[in-house]
C-alpha positions in Angstrom: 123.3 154.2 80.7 123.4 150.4 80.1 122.2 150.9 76.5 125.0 153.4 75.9 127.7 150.9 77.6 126.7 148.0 75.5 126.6 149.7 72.4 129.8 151.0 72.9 131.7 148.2 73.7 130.3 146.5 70.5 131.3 149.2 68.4 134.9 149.3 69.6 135.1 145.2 69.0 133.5 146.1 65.4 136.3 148.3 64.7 139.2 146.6 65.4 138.4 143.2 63.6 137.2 144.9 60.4 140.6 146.8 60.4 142.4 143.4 61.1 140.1 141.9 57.7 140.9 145.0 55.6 144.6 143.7 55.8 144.0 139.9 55.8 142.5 140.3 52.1 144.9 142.4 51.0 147.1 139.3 52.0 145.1 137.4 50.4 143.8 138.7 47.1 146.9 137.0 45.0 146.6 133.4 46.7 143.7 130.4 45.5 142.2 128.8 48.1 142.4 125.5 49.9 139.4 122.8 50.0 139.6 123.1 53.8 138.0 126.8 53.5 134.6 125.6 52.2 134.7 123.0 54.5 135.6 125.4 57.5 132.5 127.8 56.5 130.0 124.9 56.9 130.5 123.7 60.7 126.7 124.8 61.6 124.3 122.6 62.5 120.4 122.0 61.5 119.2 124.7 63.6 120.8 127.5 61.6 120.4 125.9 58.5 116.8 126.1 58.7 117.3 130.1 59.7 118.7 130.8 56.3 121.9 129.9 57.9 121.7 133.1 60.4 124.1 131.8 63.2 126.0 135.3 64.3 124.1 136.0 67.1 121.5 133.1 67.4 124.0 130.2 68.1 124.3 129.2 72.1 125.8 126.4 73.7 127.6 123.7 72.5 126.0 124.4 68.4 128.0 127.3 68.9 131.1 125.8 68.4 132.9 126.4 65.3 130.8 129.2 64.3 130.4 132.0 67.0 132.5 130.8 70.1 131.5 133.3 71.9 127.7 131.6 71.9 129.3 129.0 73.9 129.8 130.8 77.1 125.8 131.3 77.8 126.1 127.6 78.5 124.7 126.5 82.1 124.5 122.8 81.7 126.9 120.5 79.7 125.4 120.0 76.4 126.5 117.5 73.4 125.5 117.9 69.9 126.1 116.3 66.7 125.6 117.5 63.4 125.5 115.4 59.8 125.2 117.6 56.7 124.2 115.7 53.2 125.5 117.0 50.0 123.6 115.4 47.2 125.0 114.4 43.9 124.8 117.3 41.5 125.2 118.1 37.9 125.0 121.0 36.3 125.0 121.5 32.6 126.3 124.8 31.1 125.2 125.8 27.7 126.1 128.5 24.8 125.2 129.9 22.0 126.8 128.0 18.7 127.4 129.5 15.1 123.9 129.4 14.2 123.1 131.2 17.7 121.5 128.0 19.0 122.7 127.3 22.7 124.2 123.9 23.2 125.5 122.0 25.9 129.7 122.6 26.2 130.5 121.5 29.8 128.9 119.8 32.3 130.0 120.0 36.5 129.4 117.1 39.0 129.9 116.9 42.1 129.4 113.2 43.7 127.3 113.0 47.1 129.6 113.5 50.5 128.7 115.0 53.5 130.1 116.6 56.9 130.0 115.1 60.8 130.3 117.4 63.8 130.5 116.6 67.2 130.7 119.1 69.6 130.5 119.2 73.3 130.4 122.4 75.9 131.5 121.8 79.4 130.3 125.1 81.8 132.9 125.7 84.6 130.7 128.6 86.3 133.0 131.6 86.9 135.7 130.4 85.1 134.1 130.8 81.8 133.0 127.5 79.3 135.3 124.7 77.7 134.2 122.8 74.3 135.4 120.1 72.0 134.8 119.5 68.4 135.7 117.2 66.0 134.5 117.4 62.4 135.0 115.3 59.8 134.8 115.6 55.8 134.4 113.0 52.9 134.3 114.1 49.3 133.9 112.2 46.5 135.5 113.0 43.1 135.0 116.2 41.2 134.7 116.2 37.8 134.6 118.6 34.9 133.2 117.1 31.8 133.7 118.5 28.0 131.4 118.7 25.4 132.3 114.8 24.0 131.6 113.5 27.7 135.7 113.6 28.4 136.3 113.7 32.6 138.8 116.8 32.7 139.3 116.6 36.3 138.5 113.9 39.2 139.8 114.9 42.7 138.6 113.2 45.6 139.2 114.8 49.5 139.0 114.9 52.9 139.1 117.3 56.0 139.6 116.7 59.5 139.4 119.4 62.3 139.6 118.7 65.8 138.6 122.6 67.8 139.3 123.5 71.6 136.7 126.6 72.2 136.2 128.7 75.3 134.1 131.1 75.8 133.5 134.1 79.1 130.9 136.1 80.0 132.7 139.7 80.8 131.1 143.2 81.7 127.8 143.5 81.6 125.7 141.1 79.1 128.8 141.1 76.8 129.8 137.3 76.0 133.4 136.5 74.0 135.0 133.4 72.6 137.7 132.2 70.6 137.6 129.0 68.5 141.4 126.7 68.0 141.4 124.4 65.2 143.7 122.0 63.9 143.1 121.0 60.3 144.6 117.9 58.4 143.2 118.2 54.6 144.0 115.5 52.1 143.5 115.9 48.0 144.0 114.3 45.0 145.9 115.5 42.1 145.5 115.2 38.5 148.0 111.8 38.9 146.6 110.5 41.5 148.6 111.5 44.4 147.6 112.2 47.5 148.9 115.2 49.2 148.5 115.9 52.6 148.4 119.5 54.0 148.0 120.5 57.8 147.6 124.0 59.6 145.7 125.9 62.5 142.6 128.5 61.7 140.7 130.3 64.8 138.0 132.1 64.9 136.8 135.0 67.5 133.6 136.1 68.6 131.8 138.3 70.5 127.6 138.7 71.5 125.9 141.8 72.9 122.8 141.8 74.0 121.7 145.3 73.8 118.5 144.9 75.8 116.2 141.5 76.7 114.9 140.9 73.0 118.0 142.0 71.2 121.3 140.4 70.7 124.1 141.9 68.6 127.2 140.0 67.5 130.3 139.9 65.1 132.7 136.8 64.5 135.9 137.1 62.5 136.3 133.5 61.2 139.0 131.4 59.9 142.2 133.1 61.3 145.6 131.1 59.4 148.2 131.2 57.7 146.9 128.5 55.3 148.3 124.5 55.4 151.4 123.6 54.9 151.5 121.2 51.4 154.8 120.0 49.9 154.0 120.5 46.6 153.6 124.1 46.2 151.5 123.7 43.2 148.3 122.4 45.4 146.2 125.5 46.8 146.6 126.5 50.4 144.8 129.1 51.7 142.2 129.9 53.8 139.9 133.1 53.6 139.4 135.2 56.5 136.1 136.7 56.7 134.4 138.5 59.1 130.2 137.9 59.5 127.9 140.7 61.6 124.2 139.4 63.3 121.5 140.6 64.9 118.3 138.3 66.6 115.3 139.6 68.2 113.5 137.2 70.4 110.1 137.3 72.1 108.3 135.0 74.3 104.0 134.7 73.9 101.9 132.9 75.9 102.7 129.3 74.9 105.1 130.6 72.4 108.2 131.4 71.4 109.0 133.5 68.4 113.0 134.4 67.8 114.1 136.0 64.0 118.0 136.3 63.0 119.7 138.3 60.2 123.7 138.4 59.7 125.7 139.9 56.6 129.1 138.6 55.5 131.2 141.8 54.2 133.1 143.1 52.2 130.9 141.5 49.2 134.0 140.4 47.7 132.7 137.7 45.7 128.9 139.4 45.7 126.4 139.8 48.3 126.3 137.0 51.1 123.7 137.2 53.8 121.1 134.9 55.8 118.1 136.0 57.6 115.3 133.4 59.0 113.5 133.1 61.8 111.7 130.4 63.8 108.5 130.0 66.2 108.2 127.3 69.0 105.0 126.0 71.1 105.2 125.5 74.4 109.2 124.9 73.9 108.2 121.2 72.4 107.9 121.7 68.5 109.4 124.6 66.3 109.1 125.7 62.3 112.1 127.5 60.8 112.1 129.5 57.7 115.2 131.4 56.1 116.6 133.0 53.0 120.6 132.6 52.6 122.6 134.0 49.4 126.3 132.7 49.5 128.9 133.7 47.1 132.1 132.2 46.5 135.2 131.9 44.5 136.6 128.4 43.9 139.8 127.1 42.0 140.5 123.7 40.3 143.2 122.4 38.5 142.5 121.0 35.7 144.1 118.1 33.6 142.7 119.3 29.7 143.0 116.1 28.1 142.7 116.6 24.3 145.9 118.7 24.9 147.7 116.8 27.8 148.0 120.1 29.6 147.0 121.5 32.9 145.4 124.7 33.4 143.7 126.3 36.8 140.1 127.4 36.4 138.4 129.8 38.5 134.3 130.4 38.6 132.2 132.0 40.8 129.7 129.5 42.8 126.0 130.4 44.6 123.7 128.9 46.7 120.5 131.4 47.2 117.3 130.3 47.7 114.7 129.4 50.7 115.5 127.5 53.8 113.0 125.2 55.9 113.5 123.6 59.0 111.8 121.5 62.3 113.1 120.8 65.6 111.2 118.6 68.1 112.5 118.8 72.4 111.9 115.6 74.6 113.1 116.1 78.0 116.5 117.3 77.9 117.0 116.4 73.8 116.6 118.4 70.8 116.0 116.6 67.1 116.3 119.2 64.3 116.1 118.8 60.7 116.8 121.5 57.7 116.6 121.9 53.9 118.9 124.1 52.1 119.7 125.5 48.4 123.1 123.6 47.4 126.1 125.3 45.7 126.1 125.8 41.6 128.6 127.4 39.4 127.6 131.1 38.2 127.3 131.2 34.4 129.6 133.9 32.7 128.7 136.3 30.0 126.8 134.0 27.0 126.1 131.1 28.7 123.0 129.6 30.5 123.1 126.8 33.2 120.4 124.2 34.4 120.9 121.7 37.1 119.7 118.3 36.2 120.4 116.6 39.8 120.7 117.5 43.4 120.0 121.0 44.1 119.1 120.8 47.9 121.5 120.1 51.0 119.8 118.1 54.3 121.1 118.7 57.8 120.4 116.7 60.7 121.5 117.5 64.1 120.6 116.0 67.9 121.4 117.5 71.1 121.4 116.5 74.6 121.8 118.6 77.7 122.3 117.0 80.7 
């Protein structure tokens, strides 16, 4: 009977936010996106990094934040995390073929080194459910397209700030909800050399079942807005509402502890994204993580073509896929953890081939305390 009741009160949540998402991207599908929505869709920390990126229904406590709120509300002890996420400097060099059916080198993309802080923190207030804090913070360096002669068609440097209020409840039987509030300042940098400044709110809402004492379920409709608000209509606004689904299975042997995490991102919009990994711990004190993420996404730039003094915007599908590593260490009531992950490069259209000559891995580092 318990089975049946938690199955069934998943199943109902499931329903009613993919209907909601079915009508958010039909909102959508005639709008570009802002810079804040890749910066929203990377507040996780090291230990889900190293999972393949697998957060849905693995994240608990204060790492929850920003992700899966509803993660936060397993919380029994205030916990404080922060998380720093290194974005190398990459190029990537697209080739096709010429005249003589020889490829050559056309365009190149680099992206200069930046990187993402996160501080979170999850106060438990028994009964009454748990509170958190975030604040996250982005720097990005300049962008740059480059043509064939080595011309800079585009240089656009940025910055996010969110600052979250989270709370999550424990309600039923076994059944955990949350709900993420975020206020978002983003700044870019056109073409000219202006700085724009946009501001908005995104949520996201949560929910975790566990179906039985090795299996969690969970589903987290993310990024809930209206877009920013930018006086120059001209600069991209929006923010993507998506919708990611999890399972995790975890088991305790002997001195060990073994827990494995797979979530999908639908409707495949942009191509399949989905992370699985898992990760085994000894005697609680040292863990090994190992994942597999495939992320898909759509991104827009506007770009200043400089042989004709006109602007154009350019859309290309980007992927990160590959193999995901991670550590974490426990002393006492702290947690170090460390990942490696695939970084983002754009997907080569029909004729073309692509090699990256710098920077095609992304480090996280994150450290806990629970007190």
């Amino acid at each position: 009977m318990k089975y049946v009741h938690n199955c069934v009160v998943t199943a109902l949540f499931y329903l009613v936010v993919f209907h909601f998402l079915i009508f958010s991207y039909a909102v959508l599908a005639d709008n570009t996106t802002s810079s804040a929505d890749g910066f929203l869709k990377q507040l996780i920390g090291a230990e889900h990094y190293g999972m393949g990126g697998s957060f849905v229904s693995t994240n608990r406590g204060a790492n929850a934040v920003s992700s899966n709120p509803a993660g936060i509300a397993t919380t029994e002890r205030n916990q404080f995390a922060i998380h720093a996420t290194r974005f190398p400097r990459t190029i990537a060099l697209l080739s096709k073929q010429n005249l003589n059916a020889n490829y050559e080198d056309y365009a190149q993309y680099e992206q200069r080194a930046y990187g993402i802080e996160t501080v979170n923190y999850a106060l438990p207030m028994g009964r009454f459910g748990t509170f958190a804090v975030a604040l996250s913070f982005l720097q990005e360096g300049h962008f740059r397209r480059v043509n064939h002669l080595g011309k800079a068609l585009n240089s656009f440097p940025e910055n996010n700030i969110a600052l979250g209020f989270s709370y999550g409840l424990s309600i039923l039987e076994d059944t955990f909800i949350g709900i993420d509030t975020k206020w978002l300042r983003s700044k870019v940098t056109d073409t000219a050399g202006v700085e724009h400044l946009g501001h908005g709110y995104a949520y996201n809402i949560g929910v975790i079942q566990q179906v039985s004492d090795a299996i969690d379920v969970g589903v987290v409709a993310r990024n809930l807005s209206n877009g920013l608000s930018f006086s120059d209509v001209s600069i991209p606004d929006m923010i993507t509402r998506t919708i990611a689904v999890g399972i995790a299975y975890r088991r305790e042997i002997s001195d060990g502890a073994l827990r494995i995490g797979f979530d999908v991102h639908p409707p495949f919009q942009d191509g399949i994204r989905t992370n699985v990994g898992a990760e085994a711990w000894y005697r609680h004190r040292i863990g090994a993580r190992i994942g597999y993420l495939r992320h898909t996404e759509m991104r827009y730039a506007s770009v200043l073509l400089l042989e004709d003094a006109v602007f154009e915007t350019e859309e290309r599908l980007w992927k990160a896929e590959g193999f995901c590593f991670g550590l974490g260490f426990r002393f006492g009531g702290i947690t170090f953890d460390a990942a490696y992950t695939p970084q983002f490069i754009p997907v080569t259209t029909s004729e073309e081939r692509i090699s990256t000559v710098q920077g095609e891995n992304i480090y996280t580092f994150s450290i806990g305390h629970t007190f």
